[in-house]
C-alpha positions in Angstrom: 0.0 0.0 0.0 1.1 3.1 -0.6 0.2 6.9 1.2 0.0 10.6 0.1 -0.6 12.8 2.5 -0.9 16.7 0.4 -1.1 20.4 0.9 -0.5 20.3 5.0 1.8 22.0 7.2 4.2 19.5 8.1 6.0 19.3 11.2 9.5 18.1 10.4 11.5 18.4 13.6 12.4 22.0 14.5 10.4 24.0 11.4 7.2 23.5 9.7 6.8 23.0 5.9 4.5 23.5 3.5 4.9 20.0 1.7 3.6 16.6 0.6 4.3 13.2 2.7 3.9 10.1 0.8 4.6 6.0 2.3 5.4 2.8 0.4 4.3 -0.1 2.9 5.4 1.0 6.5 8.2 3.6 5.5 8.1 7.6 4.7 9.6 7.6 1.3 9.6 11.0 0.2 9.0 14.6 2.0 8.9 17.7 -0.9 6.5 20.1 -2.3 3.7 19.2 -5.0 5.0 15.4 -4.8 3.8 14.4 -8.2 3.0 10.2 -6.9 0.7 7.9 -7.6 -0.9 6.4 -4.6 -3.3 3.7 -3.0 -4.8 6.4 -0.8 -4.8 10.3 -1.0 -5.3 12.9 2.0 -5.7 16.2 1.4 -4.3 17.8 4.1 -5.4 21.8 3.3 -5.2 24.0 6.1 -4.3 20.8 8.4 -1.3 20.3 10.3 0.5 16.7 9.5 2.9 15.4 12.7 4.0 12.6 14.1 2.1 10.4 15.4 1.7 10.8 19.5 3.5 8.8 21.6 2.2 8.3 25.2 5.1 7.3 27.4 2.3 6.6 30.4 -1.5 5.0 30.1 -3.4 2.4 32.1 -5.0 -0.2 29.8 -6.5 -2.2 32.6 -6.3 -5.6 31.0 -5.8 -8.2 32.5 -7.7 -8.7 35.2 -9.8 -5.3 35.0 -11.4 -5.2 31.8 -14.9 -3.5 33.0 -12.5 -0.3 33.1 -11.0 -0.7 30.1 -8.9 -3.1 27.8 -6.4 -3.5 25.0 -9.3 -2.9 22.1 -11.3 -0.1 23.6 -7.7 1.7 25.1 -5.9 1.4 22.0 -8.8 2.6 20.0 -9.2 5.7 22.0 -5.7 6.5 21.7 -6.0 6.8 18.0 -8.8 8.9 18.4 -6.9 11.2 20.4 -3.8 11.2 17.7 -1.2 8.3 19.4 0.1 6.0 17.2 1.9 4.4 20.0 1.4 4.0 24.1 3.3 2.4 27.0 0.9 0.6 29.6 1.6 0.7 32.9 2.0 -3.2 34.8 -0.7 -2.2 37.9 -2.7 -4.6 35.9 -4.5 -7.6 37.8 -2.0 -9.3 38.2 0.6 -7.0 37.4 2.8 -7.4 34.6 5.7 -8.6 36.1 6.9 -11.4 34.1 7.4 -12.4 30.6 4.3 -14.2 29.9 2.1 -11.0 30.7 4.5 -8.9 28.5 4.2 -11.4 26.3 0.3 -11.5 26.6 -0.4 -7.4 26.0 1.7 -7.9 23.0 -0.1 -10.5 21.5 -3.6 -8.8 21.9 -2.2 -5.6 21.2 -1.3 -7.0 17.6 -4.8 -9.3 17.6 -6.9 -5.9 17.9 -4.2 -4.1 15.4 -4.8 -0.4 16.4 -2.3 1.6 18.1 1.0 -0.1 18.7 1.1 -1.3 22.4 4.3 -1.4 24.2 4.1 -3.1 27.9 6.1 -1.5 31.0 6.8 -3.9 33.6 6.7 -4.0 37.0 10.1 -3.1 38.9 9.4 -5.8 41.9 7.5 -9.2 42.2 3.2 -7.8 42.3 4.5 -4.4 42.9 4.9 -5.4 46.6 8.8 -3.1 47.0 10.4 -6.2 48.5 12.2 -8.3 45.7 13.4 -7.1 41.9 11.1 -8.8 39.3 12.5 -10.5 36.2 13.0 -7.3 34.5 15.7 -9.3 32.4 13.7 -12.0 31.1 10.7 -9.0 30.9 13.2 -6.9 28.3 14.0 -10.1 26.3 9.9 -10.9 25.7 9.4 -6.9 25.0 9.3 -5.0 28.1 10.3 -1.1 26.9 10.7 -0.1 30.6 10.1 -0.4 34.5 7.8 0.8 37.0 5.6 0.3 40.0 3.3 3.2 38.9 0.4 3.0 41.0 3.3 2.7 44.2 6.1 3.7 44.9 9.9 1.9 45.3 9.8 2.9 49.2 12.8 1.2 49.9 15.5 3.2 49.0 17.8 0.1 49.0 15.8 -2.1 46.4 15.1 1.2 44.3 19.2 1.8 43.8 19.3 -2.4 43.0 16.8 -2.0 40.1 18.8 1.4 39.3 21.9 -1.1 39.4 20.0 -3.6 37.0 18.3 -1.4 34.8 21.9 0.1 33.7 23.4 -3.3 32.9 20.5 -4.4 31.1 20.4 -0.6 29.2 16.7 0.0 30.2 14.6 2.8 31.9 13.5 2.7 35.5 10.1 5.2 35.6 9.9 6.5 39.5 6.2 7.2 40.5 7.7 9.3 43.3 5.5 9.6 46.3 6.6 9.2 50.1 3.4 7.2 51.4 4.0 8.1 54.6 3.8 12.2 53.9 0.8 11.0 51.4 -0.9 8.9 54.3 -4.7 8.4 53.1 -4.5 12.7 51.4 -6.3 12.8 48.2 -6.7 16.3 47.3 -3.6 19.0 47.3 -2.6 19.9 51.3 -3.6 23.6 51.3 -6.8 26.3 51.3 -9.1 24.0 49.2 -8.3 21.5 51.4 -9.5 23.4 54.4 -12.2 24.9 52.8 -13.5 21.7 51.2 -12.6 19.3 54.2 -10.8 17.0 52.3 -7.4 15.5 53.9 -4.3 17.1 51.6 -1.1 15.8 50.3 1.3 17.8 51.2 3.8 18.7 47.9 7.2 17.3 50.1 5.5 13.5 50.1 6.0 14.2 45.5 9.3 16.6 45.5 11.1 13.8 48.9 11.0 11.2 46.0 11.8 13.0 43.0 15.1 14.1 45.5 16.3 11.0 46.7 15.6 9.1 43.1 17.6 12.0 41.5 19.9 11.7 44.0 20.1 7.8 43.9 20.8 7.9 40.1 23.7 10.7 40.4 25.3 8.4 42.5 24.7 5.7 40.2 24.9 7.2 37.0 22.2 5.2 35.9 19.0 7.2 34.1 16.1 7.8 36.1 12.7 8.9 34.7 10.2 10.9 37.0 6.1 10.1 36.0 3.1 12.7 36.2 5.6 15.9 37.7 2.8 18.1 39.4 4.7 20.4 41.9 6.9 23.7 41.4 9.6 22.2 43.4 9.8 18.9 41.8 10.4 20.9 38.2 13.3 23.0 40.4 14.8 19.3 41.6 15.0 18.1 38.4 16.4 21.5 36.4 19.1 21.5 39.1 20.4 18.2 38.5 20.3 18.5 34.7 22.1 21.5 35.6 24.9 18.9 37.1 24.5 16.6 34.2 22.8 14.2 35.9 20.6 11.2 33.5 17.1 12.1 34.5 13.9 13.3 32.6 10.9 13.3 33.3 7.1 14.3 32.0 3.9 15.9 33.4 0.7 15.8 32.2 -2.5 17.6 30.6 -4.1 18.2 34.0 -1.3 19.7 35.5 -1.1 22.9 33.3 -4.8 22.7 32.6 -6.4 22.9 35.4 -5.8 23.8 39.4 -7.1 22.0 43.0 -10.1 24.8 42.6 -11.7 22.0 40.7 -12.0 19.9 44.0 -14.3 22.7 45.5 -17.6 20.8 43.8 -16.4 17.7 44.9 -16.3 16.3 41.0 -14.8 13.1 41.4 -12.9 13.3 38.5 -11.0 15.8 40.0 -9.6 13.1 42.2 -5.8 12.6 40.9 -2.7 11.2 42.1 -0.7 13.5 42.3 -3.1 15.7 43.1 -3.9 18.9 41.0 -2.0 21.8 42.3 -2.2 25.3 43.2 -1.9 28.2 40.0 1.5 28.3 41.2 2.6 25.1 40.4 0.8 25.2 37.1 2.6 28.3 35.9 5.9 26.3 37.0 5.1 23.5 35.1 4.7 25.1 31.9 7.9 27.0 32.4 9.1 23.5 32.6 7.4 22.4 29.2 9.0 25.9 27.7 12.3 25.4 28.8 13.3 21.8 27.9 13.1 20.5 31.8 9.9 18.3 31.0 10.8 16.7 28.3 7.5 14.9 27.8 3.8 15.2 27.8 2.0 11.8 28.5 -1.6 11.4 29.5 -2.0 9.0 32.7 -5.1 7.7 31.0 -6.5 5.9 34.3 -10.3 4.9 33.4 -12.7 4.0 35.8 -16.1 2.5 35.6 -19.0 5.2 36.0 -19.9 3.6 39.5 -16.4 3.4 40.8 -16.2 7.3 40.3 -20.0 7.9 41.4 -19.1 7.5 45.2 -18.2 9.8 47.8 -14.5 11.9 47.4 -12.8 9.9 49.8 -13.7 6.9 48.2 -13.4 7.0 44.7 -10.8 5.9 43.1 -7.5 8.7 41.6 -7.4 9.4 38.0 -9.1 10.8 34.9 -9.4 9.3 31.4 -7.0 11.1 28.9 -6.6 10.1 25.9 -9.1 11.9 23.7 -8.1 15.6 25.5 -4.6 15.3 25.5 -3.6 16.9 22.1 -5.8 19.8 22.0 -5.5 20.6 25.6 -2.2 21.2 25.0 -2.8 22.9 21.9 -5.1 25.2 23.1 -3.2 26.1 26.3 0.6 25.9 24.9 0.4 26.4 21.2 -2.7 28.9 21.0 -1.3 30.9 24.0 1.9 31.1 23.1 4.1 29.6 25.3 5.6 27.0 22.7 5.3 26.6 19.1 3.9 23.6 17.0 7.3 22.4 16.6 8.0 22.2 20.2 4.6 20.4 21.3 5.5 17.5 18.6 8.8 17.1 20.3 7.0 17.0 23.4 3.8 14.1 22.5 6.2 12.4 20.1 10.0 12.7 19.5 11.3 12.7 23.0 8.8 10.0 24.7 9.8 7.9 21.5 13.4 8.3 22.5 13.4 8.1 26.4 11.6 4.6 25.8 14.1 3.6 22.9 11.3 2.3 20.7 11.6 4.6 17.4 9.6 6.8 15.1 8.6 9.9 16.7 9.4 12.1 13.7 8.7 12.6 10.5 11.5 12.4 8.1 12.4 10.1 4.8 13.2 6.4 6.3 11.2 6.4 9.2 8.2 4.9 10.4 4.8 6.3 9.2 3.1 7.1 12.5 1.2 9.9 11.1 -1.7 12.5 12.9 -3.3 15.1 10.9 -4.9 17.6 12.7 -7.2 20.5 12.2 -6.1 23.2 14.2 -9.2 26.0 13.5 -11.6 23.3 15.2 -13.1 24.0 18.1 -15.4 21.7 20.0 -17.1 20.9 23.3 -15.3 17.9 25.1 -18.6 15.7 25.7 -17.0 12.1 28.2 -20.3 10.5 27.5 -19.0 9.8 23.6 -15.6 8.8 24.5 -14.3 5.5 22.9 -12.5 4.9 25.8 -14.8 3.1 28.3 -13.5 5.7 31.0 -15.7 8.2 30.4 -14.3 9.7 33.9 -12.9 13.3 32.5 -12.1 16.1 34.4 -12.0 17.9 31.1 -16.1 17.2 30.3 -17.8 20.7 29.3 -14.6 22.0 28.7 -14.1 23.9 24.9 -11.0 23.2 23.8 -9.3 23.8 19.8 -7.5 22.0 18.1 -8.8 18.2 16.5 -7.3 15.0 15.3 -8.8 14.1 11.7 -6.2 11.5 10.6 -4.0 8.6 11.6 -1.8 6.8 10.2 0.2 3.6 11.5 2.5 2.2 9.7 1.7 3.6 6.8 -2.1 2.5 7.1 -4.9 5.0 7.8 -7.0 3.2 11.0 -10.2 4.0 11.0 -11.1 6.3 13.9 -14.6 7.1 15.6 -15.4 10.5 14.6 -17.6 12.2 16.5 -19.5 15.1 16.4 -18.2 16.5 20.0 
């Protein structure tokens, strides 16, 4: 099969340029103006920007063991209705992924269903308990792109810097969800005025930026790399600009939510607004996109955590943390980076897709003449009201329903095939 893709605004790493894209099979063969190729299929691409496709470095797929929430078929689908051509699922399946054969198994339905590419993350210790490494060697060899116990933390500081240790000889990443769950105790809103006005128990920021420190500070000792999930907190950006300052091997991402939206969602006691880490003050926000402007986040990934409607229809304290992310992602950062500003479209593609594709190793990420085409054309005049109830995810748990955002995926390509996405009118 082969792909043109004509008249858009493509994104080729640091500029944008007026020019055609066109595939054989899986590759991008040729980038140039008025490409004059025949072709199995044709996109015009007028007044549309083409990038690569999205890459989310951090998503919860649910399966096995949770599929009322979500699984491989309905979470891969939604990510190509929100633009990613690739995703990396957390292990805090049930059980968790922490062997091969569970590696092994998302694979295999990933490539059964045949939507977004699927990469597993497995679990740093045996069921995520922080006692005992898993097999993350024998995880790697069966297609393991990385390492966490997102979901917990590595408490023990001593098995953390022996993953650290194994990680480096094995050449893989170790992702740090970095919360003390002591300072956390049973918080679950940001400690602060909300939290006293609302009479919710806070988090303070120290149990988020006391991890981020002694992981950084674990790795510099090392020299092993150390990635830091969902960065929510002013301080945590400072940690980790300070010791890229002093060359040490960390990055790290944040997410929509936390330069979206602040803990003054929590005051109507909207569920969805229940996030771990918690949403922050405007403070934090404001430092966060500094962050994302300055090159010390390095990537925007979504946390996609869906819940069933009941599970998220309970009382504050009792719902479960997280909001379903997917289908916002792009355009909230479109319409609060790109349209305000901050960044240009260059930047944000770097951000969703070049640099999560190269902290995780796994290719693709750009657009250029040899590489993979993972394509996303988007429409950046369209405006629309985010609507949860037609998500393709399952999760229809967004904190982001009502909101008008700009900014809309029309396209995407994998592999040089267009997949058919669920448009809807939102």
């Amino acid at each position: 099969m082969s792909l043109l893709i004509k008249n858009g605004m493509v994104v080729c790493g640091d500029e944008t340029v007026d020019a055609d894209v066109y595939a054989e099979g899986s590759k991008i063969v040729k980038i140039g103006a008025n490409l004059d190729c025949a072709a199995d299929n044709v996109i015009d691409a007028s007044g549309k920007i083409v990038m690569p496709g999205f890459v989310d470095m951090h998503c919860h797929l649910r399966e096995p063991g949770q599929e009322y929430k979500e699984d491989i078929a309905s979470g891969s689908a939604a990510a190509l209705r929100g633009g990613f051509t690739s995703v990396a699922c957390m292990p805090n399946t049930v059980p968790p992924i922490d062997n091969a054969a569970l590696v092994k198994y998302v694979l295999t339905r990933a490539a059964e269903v045949d939507r977004a590419k699927v990469y597993p993350i497995g679990c740093i210790t045996k069921h995520q308990q922080g006692k005992e490494i898993a097999e993350m060697g024998f995880m790697k060899e069966n297609g393991a792109v990385a390492f966490s116990d997102d979901g917990r933390p590595v408490e023990n500081a001593n098995i953390m810097r022996l993953a650290l240790e194994y990680a480096s000889g094995l050449k893989t990443l170790i992702i740090s969800h970095s919360e003390d769950k002591q300072l956390a105790a049973d918080g679950v809103v940001n400690e602060g005025l909300n939290s006293t006005v609302s009479g919710l128990k806070g988090i303070t920021r120290a149990a988020e930026e006391c991890m981020v420190s002694r992981d950084v500070i674990l790795a510099e000792t090392l020299g092993a790399r150390i990635h830091i999930a969902h960065v929510s907190t002013r301080g945590s950006v400072e940690i980790i600009r300070q010791a890229k300052a002093r060359g040490v091997a960390v990055t790290c991402e944040t997410c929509p939510h936390y330069f979206s939206a602040t803990d003054d969602e929590i005051l109507n006691y909207n569920t969805n607004s229940k996030i771990n880490p918690p949403l922050r003050l405007q403070s934090d926000v404001e430092a966060i996109i500094e962050g994302l402007r300055d090159g010390t986040i390095d990537a925007i990934a979504t946390d996609h955590a869906p819940h069933h409607a009941d599970e998220k229809n309970l009382e504050f304290n009792l719902a479960p943390f997280g909001t379903s992310g997917f289908e916002t992602a792009f355009s909230l950062a479109y319409t609060n980076l790109v349209e305000t500003d901050i960044i240009d479209i260059a930047a944000l593609s770097k951000l969703m897709s070049a640099n999560p594709a190269k902290i995780l190793g796994i290719g693709s990420g750009e657009i250029k003449e040899g590489e993979r085409a993972d394509i996303v054309v988007i429409d950046p005049e369209k405006s629309y009201t985010v609507d949860s109830s037609k998500f393709v995810s399952k999760g229809k748990n967004s904190l982001f329903n009502g909101w008008k955002l700009k900014g809309a995926v029309e396209y995407v390509i994998v592999d040089g095939m267009q997949k058919e996405i669920k448009n809807y009118d939102r």
